[in-house]
Structures are given as structure tokens and as C-alpha cells.
C-alpha positions as CSV (number, residue, x, y, z in Angstrom):
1,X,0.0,0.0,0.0
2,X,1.3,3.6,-0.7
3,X,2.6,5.8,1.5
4,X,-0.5,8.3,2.2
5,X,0.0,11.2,-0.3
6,X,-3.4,12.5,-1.3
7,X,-4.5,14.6,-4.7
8,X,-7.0,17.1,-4.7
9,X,-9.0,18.7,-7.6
10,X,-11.2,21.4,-7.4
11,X,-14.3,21.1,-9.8
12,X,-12.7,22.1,-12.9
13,X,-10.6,19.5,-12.2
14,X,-7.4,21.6,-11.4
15,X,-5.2,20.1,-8.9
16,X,-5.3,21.9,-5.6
17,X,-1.7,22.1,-3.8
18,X,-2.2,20.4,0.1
19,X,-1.6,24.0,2.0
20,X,-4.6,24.7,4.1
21,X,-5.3,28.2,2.1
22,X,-5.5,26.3,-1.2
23,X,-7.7,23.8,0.3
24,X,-10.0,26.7,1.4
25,X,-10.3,27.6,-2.1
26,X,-11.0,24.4,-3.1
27,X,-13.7,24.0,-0.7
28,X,-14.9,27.6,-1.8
29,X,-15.4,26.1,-5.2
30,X,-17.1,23.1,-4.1
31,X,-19.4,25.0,-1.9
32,X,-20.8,27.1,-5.0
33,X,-20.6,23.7,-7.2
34,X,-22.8,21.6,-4.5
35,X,-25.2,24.8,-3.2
36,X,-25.1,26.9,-6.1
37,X,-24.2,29.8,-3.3
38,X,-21.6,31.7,-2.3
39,X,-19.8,30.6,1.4
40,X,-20.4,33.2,4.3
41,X,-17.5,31.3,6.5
42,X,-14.9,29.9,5.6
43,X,-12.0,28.1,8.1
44,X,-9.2,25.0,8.4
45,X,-8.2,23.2,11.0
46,X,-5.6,20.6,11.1
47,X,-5.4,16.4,12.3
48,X,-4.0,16.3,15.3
49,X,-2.0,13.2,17.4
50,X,-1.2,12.2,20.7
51,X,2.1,11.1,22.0
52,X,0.5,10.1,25.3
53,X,-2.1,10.9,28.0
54,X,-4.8,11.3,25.9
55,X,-7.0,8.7,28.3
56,X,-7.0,10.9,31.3
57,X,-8.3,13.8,30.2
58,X,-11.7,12.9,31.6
59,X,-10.2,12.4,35.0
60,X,-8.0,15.7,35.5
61,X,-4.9,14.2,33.7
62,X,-2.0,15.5,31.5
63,X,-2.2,14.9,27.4
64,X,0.6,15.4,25.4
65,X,-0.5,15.9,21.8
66,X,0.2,17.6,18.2
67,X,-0.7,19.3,15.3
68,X,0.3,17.5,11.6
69,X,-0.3,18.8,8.1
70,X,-2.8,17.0,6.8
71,X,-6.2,19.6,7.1
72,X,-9.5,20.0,7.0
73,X,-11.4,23.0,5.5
74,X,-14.9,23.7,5.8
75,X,-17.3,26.3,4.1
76,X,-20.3,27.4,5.7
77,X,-23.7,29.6,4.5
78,X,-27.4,30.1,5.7
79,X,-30.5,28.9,3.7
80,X,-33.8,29.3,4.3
81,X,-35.1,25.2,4.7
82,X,-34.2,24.9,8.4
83,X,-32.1,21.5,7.2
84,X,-28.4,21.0,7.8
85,X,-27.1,19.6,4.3
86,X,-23.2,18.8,4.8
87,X,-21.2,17.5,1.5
88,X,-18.2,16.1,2.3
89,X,-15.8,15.7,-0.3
90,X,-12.6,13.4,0.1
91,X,-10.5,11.5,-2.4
92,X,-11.9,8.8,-4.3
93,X,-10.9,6.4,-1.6
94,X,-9.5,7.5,2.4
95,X,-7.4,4.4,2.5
96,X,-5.7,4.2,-0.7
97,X,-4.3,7.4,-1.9
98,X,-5.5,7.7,-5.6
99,X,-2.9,9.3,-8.3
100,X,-5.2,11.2,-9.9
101,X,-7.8,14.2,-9.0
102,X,-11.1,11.7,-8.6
103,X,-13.4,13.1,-5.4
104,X,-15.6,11.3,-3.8
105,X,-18.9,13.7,-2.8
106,X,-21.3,12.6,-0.4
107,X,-24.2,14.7,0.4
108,X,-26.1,14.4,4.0
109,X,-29.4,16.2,5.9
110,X,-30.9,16.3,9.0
111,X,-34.0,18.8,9.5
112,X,-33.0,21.4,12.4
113,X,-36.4,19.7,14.4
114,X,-34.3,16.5,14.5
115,X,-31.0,18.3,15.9
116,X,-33.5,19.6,18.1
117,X,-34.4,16.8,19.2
118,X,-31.7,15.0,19.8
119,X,-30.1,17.1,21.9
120,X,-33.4,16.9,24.3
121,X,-32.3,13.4,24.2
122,X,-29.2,13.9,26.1
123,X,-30.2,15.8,28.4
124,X,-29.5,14.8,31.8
125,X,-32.7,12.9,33.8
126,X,-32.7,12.1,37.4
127,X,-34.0,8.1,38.3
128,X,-36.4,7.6,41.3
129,X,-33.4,7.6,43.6
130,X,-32.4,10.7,42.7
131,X,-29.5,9.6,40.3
132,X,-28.3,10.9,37.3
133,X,-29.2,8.4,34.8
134,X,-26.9,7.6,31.7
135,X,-27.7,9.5,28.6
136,X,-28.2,7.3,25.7
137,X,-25.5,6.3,22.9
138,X,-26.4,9.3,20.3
139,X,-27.6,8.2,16.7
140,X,-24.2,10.3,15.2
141,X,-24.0,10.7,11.4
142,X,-22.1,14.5,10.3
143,X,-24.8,16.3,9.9
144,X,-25.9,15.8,13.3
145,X,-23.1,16.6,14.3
146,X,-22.4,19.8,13.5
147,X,-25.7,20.8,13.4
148,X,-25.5,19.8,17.2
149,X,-22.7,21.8,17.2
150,X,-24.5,25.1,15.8
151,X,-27.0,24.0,18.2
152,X,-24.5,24.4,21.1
153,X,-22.6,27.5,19.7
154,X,-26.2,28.8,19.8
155,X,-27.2,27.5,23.2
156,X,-23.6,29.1,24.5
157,X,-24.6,32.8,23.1
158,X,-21.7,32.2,20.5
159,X,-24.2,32.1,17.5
160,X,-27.6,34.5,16.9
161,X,-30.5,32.4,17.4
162,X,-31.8,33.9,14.2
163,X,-29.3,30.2,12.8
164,X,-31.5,28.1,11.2
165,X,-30.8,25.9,8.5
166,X,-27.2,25.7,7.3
167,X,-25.1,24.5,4.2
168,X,-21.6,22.8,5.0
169,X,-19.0,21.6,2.8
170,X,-16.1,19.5,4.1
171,X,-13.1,19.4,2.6
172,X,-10.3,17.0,4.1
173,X,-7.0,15.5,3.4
174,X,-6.7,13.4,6.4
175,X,-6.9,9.5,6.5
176,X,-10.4,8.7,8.3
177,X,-10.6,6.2,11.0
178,X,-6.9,5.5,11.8
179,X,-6.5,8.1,14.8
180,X,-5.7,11.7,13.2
181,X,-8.5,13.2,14.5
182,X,-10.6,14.2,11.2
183,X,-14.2,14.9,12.9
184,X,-12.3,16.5,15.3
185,X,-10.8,18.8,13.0
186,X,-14.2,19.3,11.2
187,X,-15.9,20.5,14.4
188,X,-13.3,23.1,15.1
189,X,-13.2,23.9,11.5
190,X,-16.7,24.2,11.2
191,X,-17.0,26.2,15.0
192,X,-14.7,29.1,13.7
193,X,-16.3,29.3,10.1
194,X,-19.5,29.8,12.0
195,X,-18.4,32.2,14.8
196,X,-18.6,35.8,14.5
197,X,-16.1,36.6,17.6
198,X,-12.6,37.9,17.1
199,X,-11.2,34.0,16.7
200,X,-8.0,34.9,17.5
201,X,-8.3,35.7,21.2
202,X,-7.3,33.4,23.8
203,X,-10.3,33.2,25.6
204,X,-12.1,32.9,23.0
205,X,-10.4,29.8,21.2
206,X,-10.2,28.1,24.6
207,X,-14.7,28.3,25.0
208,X,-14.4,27.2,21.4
209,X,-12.2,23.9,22.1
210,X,-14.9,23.3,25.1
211,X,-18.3,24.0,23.3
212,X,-16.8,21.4,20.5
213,X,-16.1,18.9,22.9
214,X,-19.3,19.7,24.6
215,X,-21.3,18.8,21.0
216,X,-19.3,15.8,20.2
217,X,-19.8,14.6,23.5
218,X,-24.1,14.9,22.9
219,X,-24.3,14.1,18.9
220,X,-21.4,11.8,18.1
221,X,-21.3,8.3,18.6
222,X,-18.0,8.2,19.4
223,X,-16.6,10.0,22.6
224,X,-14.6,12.6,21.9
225,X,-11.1,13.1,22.9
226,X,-11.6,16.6,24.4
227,X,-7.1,16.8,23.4
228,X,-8.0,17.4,20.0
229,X,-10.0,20.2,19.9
230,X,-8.2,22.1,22.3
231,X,-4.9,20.8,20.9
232,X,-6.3,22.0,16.9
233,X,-7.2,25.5,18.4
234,X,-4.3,26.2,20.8
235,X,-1.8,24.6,19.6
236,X,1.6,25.7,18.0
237,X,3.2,24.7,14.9
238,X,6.9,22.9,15.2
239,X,5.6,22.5,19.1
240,X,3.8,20.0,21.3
241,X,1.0,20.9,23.2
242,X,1.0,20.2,26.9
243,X,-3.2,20.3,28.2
244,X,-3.5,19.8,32.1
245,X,-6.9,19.1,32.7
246,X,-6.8,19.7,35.9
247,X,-6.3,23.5,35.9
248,X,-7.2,23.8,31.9
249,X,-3.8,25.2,31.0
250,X,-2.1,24.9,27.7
251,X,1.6,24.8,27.0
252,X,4.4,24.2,24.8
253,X,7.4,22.3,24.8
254,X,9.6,21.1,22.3
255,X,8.5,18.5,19.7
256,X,10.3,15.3,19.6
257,X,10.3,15.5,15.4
258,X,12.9,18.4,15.1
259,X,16.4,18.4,13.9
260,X,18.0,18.5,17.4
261,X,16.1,15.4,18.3
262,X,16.6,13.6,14.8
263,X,13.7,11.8,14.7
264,X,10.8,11.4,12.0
265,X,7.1,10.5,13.2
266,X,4.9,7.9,11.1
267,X,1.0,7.2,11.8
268,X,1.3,2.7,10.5
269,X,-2.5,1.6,10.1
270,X,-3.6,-1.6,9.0
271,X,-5.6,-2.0,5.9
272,X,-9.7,-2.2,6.3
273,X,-9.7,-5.7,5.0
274,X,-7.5,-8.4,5.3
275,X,-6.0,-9.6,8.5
276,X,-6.7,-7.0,11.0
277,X,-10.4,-6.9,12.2
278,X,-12.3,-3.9,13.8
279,X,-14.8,-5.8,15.3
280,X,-13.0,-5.8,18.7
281,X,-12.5,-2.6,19.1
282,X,-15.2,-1.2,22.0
283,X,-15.6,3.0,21.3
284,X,-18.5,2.7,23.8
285,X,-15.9,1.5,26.4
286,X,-14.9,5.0,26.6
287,X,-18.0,6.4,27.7
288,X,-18.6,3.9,30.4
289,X,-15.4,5.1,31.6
290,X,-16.3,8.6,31.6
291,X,-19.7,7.9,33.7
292,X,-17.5,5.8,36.1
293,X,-15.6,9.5,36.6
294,X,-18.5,11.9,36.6
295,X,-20.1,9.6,39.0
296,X,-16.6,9.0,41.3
297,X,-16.5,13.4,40.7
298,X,-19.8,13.8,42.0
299,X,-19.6,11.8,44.6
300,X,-17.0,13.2,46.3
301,X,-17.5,16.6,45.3
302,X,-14.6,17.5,43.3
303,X,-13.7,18.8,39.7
304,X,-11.9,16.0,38.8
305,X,-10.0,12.8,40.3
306,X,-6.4,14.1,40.4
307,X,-7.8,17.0,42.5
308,X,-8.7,14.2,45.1
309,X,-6.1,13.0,47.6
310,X,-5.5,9.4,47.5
311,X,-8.2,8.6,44.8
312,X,-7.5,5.2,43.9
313,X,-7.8,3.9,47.9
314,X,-10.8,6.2,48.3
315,X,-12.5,5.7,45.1
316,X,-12.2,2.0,45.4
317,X,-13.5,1.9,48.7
318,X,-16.8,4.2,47.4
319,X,-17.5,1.8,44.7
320,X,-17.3,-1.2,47.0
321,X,-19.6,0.5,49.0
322,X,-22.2,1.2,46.3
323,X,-21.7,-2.0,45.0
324,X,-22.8,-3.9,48.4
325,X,-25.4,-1.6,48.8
326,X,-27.1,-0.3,46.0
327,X,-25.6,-3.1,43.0
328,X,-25.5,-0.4,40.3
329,X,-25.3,-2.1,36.6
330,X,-23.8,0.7,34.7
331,X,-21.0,0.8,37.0
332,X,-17.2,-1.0,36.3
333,X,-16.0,-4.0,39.0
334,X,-14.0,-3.3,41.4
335,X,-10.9,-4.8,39.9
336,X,-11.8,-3.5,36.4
337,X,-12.1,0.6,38.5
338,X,-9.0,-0.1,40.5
339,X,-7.0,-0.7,36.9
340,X,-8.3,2.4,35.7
341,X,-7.6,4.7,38.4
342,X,-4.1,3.3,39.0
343,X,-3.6,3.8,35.2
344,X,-4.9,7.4,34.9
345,X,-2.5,8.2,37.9
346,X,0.9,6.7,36.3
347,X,0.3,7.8,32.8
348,X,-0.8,11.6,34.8
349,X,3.0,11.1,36.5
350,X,4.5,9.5,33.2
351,X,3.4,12.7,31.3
352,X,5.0,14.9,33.6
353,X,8.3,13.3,33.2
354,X,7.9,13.1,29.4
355,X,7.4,16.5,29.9
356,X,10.5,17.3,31.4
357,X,12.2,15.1,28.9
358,X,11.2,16.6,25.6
359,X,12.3,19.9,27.4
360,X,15.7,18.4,28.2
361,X,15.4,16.7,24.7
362,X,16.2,13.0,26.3
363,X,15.3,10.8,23.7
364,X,16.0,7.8,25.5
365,X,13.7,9.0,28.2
366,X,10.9,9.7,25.6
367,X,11.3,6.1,24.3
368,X,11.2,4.6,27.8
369,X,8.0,6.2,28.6
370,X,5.8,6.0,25.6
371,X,6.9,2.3,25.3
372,X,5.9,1.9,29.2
373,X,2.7,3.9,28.4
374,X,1.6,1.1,25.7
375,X,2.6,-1.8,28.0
376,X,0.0,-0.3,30.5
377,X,-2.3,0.3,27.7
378,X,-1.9,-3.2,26.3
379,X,-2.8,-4.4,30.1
380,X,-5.2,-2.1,31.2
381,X,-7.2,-0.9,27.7
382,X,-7.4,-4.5,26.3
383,X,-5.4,-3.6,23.3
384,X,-6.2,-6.3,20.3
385,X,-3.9,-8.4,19.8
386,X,-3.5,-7.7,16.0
387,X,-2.5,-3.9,17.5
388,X,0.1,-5.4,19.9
389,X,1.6,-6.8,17.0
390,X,1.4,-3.8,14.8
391,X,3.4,-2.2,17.4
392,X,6.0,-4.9,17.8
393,X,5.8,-4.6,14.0
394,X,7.2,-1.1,13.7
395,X,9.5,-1.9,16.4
396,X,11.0,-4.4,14.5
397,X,11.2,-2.1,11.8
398,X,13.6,0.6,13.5
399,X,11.2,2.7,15.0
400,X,12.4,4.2,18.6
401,X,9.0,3.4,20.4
402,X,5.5,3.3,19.1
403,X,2.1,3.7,20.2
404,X,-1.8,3.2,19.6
405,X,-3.0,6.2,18.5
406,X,-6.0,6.2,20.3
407,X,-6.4,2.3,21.9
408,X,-9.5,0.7,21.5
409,X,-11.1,3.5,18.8
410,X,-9.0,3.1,16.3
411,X,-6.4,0.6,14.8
412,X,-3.5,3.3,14.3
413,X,-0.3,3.2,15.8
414,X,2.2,6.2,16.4
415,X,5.9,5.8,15.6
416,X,8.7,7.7,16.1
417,X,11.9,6.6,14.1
418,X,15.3,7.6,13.7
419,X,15.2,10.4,11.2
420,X,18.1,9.0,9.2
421,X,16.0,5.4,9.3
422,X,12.9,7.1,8.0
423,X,12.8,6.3,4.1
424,X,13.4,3.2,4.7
425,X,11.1,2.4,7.7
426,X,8.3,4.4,5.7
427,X,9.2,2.1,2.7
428,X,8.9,-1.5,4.1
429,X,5.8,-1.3,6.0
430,X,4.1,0.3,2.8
431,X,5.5,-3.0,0.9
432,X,4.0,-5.3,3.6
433,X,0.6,-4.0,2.2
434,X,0.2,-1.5,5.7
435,X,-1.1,2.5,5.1
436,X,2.3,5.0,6.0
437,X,1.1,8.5,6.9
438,X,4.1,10.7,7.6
439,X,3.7,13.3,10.3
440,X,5.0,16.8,9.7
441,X,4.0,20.0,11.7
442,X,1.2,21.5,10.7
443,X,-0.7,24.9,11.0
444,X,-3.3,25.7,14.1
445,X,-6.7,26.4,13.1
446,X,-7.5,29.4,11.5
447,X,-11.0,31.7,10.4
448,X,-10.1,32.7,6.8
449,X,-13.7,35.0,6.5
């Protein structure tokens, strides 16, 4: 299989370079194709990766994540049928890069009544003891999506309530399904081509990063990881983002693919078909996770776990408790809690010592501790066993250390390699039939009109 290297057309079938301001035109040209109207809003946002932490965000943790070149653009206007219609317009096939300009164009709607609706779904409801009750898995699809996420922006005074129905085109260059964040990058895409505030204040790209989370979290049926979108908005290019959840502070430090370090980064997926089945992968697992936090959170009335002394002891000890009294189905064992919370707390410490290494530019400390982090993911997660092998494969390979990209969503694995090694790595896992998607630095979001 080819090394990922997509190629773009616009609708007279001229071949669009893959910068993010020439894939805003593109999607310009679309959006007049496909609506026969011009855009109002227009923005790109980038893929994004993790190196590690990306698990504990929900429980106060430390996520260590980038920004790669592969983008998404998006083109937004009003119309007057109070239906979302999102086209999304891709290369002829996400998996296997296509040497000529073919685009695949899908077309999708949802009546604003429905997004409507469906947000009144997930809306929290108390049970006859009093209890928040779990919200149910969301339908999904795109144009909920970001529908629900006008419907948010709207519901968080950051869009007139005047919005009705809405046209979308989405524009993308990045890989679906393998773990480089592409709906991610859409919502934040789509969140500043909507917004009317001045997009490049602070403040006002950190509510932005929340409200998409926020939406994903009610229309997607995936759970987000809340890393992207903060990582795709407040992020810096050639740098990687360090998000503590636990205070909500951003910053950088050095990234590990830079010529000091002399290392190269690869996203290695497996093919759709073929050897490596998706059918043991558990998304949902995620959310039952996150309940098992809000509910831990809630009980013992903190923001977050890692604000709460001695969490794992005293979070064990409540759910035993509720367990022998109460027997509540939607919450993990014992055992099964106890592995989670001692995981979130050594990946939280193992973070803050990668931290320190990618500052001090360590590389044999950065290899030690995202290898550690997969063993404990591999553990802990229930990481397939096809995945294990994918990262033993690039090991084998010549890559430093390599990781799932987001374990138990997706099938893709993060590798780091010795820059000089790179061709060649890049080269022999593309032979043994496996989709190669270098990562380079990429650009933070950004509102073009």
C-alpha cells in the first residue's frame, strides 16, 4: 500500500496544492458547485496526534498531543429550509491514496427539528433515587453533528439564534478512521467558520475547544477526545501541546520531530480488509469510563479525580460501598475501577516526566516512557492483539518506540523513528501492504472569512 500522499482537484478538475489556504479555495469552489451559493465562513483546521495521556483527560490528567499537516477546510452559508445539508468531499478512496484528482462527494441532511431533538435526548434525567441516569448512545452521522454543534454555539450565546438551517461543505486531506482526529478537525473547522467573535483571542479559542467537545460529546457516537480540539485551536506549529486538565492550562514544549532530536514520526494503520479486524475494538468503552468519573467526581465533590487526595484507595473503597449496597449495573468491578484509576494516575505522573524530557530533549527518556505507556495500555485498555503486534511490527522495523494512537477507537499506531532510518522504515511497512502517513508540523486552526 502507498505511502498516504493524497491529490486534490477542485471542480474544474485543477489540482489543488495540500496547503490549508488552497484547500480553502477548493472547498470555496465546491461550496458554489454543490449549493449553487456563495460561502459566508470559511475556516481550516488541522489532524492532530497524541504522543501520550490522551485517556485521562476525563479524570483531571496531562495529554501530550500535536498538530500534523494533513487539514481539513470547511465552508459554511445560511438557507432558508431549516435543514443542515453537509457534503463532504474526500478522495476517491480514504485508505488508498489515488494518483489522480477523482473526489468522492457525499451529500447528507438532517432537518433542524431533529437536531433539536436529539439534543433533548441527552439531556440529563434524574431516576427515582435521585441519580443521574446515563444518557443514551447518540444516533451520530455528520450532519448531526455539526448541526448539534450550531445548536450548542447557539445555546452558549456564540451564534444568533436567528441560525436556522445551514449548508456545509467538508473538505479533508486526512486519513479517516486511523486516529488523526478528522471529525475533530471538522468540528473546530466548522465552530470558527461559523463564529462571529474575534477567533484569535485566547479566551475565546479556549470556549471554542470546550463548546466542541461539549457537542461531540451529545451528537457523536464516538466520545470525543476533548485533546484534539483544544490541541487543533491552541496549539503551535513545530511544538507539542501540553493540556492539564486539571487547571485547563495549555503549553508548549519542544516537539520530539525536530532536527535537534533527529527523529521522524509515522502514523502505520492496517488496511480495512484483510488480516486485521475492527470488530474488537469497544468505542463505547470509553463512555462507560467517563460515567464511572463523573459519578466518582460527584460523589466526592470535586472537579476531577487528580484534585482528590489518594483517589485510587478512596474511590475503590466508594464503589465497593455502592456495590454492596445499592448493585449499580452501569458501573465497572472493582478490579476492572481499580486498573483504571491506578492507570490514569501513572500515565498523569508518566506525562509529567515526558514533559521534562522533551524539554531536556532525552530521547532515550521519551522512548522509555511512551513504550511503558503502551505496556500499560496493552494491560489495562485490552489492546487487540493484532494492535500489539502492529506495534512490535514497527519496532521491529527501526522505530524508537511506538504507540496506539487512540487504543481501543482506532487501529492506528504512532511511531517515532530515527530520522536517518525514516525512508526506509516508511518504505517497508508500505511494501508489507500497511497504510504509512508521515507526520509533519502542521498549522493551528484558523477563520479565513
Amino acid at each position: 500500500m502507498p505511502i498516504w500522499q493524497p491529490v486534490f482537484s477542485d471542480p474544474a478538475d485543477a489540482t489543488a496544492e495540500m496547503t490549508p489556504h488552497r484547500l480553502l479555495d477548493a472547498a470555496c469552489s465546491r461550496h458554489r458547485d454543490i449549493f449553487g451559493t456563495e460561502p459566508t465562513g470559511g475556516a481550516t483546521a488541522p489532524s492532530t496526534w497524541s504522543l501520550l495521556g490522551e485517556h485521562t483527560d476525563h479524570s483531571g490528567g496531562i495529554v501530550l498531543a500535536s498538530l500534523s499537516q494533513w487539514s481539513v477546510a470547511v465552508t459554511v452559508s445560511p438557507n432558508p429550509d431549516d435543514v443542515i445539508n453537509v457534503a463532504t468531499v474526500t478522495p476517491l478512496t480514504t485508505v488508498t491514496p489515488v494518483t489522480g484528482g477523482e473526489m468522492d462527494v457525499e451529500k447528507h441532511s438532517l432537518a433542524v427539528d431533529e437536531v433539536a431533538a436529539r439534543a433533548a435526548a441527552q439531556q440529563t434525567t434524574v431516576n427515582a433515587h435521585g441519580r443521574p441516569s446515563p444518557t443514551p448512545v447518540p444516533e451520530g452521522g455528520i450532519a448531526a453533528r455539526l448541526g448539534g454543534l450550531a445548536w450548542t454555539m447557539i445555546h452558549r450565546q456564540m451564534l444568533s439564534r436567528d441560525t436556522r438551517g445551514l449548508d456545509i461543505t467538508v473538505v479533508s486531506t486526512i486519513p479517516v478512521g486511523i486516529g488523526l482526529g478528522e471529525m475533530a478537525a471538522t468540528d473546530v473547522a466548522t465552530a470558527l467558520a461559523l463564529s462571529t467573535e474575534d477567533t484569535r483571542d485566547a479566551p475565546i479559542r479556549a470556549r471554542l475547544a470546550e463548546i466542541c467537545s461539549q457537542s461531540a460529546a451529545m451528537f457523536a457516537e464516538i466520545a470525543p477526545l476533548r485533546a484534539r480540539h483544544t490541541t487543533a485551536l491552541r496549539g503551535e506549529r513545530g511544538k507539542m501541546s501540553v493540556i492539564d486538565y486539571a487547571d485547563g492550562s495549555v503549553t508548549q514544549v519542544p516537539h520530539p520531530v525536530n532536527r535537534s532530536a533527529g527523529l521522524s514520526a509515522y502514523l502505520v494503520a492496517p488496511p480495512t480488509t484483510g488480516a486485521f479486524p475492527t470488530g474488537d475494538l469497544d468505542p463505547q468503552e470509553t463512555r462507560r469510563r467517563q460515567y464511572f468519573v463523573d459519578e466518582a467526581t460527584r460523589a466526592f465533590s470535586v472537579e476531577s479525580l487528580r484534585l482528590l487526595p489518594d483517589a485510587t484507595v478512596r474511590v475503590t473503597e466508594w464503589l465497593e460501598a455502592v456495590i454492596e449496597v445499592a448493585g449499580r449495573k452501569h458501573l465497572p468491578t472493582v478490579e476492572q475501577a481499580r486498573n483504571w484509576l491506578s492507570f490514569w494516575e501513572a500515565e498523569t505522573m508518566r506525562a509529567q516526566r515526558l514533559t521534562r524530557a522533551l524539554r531536556a530533549r532525552r530521547r532515550q527518556d521519551i522512548a522509555h516512557l511512551v513504550g511503558t505507556s503502551q505496556n500499560d495500555l496493552s494491560c489495562v485498555y485490552g489492546v487487540p492483539d493484532t494492535e500489539r503486534a502492529l506495534v512490535e511490527l514497527c519496532q521491529t522495523r527501526g522505530a524508537v518506540c511506538a504507540r496506539s494512537a487512540s487504543a481501543g477507537i482506532t487501529r492506528g499506531v504512532v511511531a517515532l523513528v530515527d530520522a536517518r532510518r525514516a525512508t526506509n522504515f516508511a518504505a517497508d511497512l508500505a511494501d508489507d501492504g500497511l497504510l504509512v502517513v508521515p507526520l509533519g508540523h502542521g498549522e493551528v486552526a484558523n477563520k479565513a472569512f
